[in-house]
C-alpha positions as CSV (number, residue, x, y, z in Angstrom):
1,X,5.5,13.1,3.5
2,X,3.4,16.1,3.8
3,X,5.1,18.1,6.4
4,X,7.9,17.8,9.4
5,X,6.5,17.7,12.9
6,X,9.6,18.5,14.6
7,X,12.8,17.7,15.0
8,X,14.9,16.3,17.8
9,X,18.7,15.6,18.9
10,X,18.9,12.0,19.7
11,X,21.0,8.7,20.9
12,X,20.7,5.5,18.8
13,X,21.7,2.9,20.5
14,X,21.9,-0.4,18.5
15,X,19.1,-3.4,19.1
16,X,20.2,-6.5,21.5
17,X,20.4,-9.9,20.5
18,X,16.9,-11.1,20.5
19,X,16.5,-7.7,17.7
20,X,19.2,-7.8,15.7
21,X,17.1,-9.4,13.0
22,X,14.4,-6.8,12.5
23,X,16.9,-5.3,9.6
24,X,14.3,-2.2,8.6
25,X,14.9,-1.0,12.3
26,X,18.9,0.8,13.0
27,X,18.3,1.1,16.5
28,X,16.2,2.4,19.7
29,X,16.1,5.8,21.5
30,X,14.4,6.9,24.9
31,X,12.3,10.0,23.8
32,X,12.5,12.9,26.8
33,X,8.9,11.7,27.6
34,X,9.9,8.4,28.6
35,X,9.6,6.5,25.6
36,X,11.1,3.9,24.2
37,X,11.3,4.2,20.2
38,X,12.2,2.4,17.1
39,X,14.5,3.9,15.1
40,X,13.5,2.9,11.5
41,X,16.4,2.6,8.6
42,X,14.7,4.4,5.7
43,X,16.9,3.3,2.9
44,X,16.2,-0.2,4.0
45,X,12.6,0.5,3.4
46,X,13.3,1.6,-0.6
């Protein structure tokens, strides 16, 4: 990583049942623009 974009306050809430596999992913978020987001497990990815 080159630089930080930005930075943002946010609620993970865990994956359902049809997700729970997808282990390199800790959760989802809604963004305040309406998206729905991935929330990626970094040490998972190491």
């Amino acid at each position: 990583m080159d630089s930080l974009l930005g930075q943002q306050e946010i609620v993970i809430k865990p994956l359902g049942k049809t997700l729970k596999n997808l282990d390199q992913y800790i959760g989802a978020t809604i963004l305040g623009n309406g998206l729905v987001t991935l929330i990626l497990d970094v040490g998972a990815l190491l």
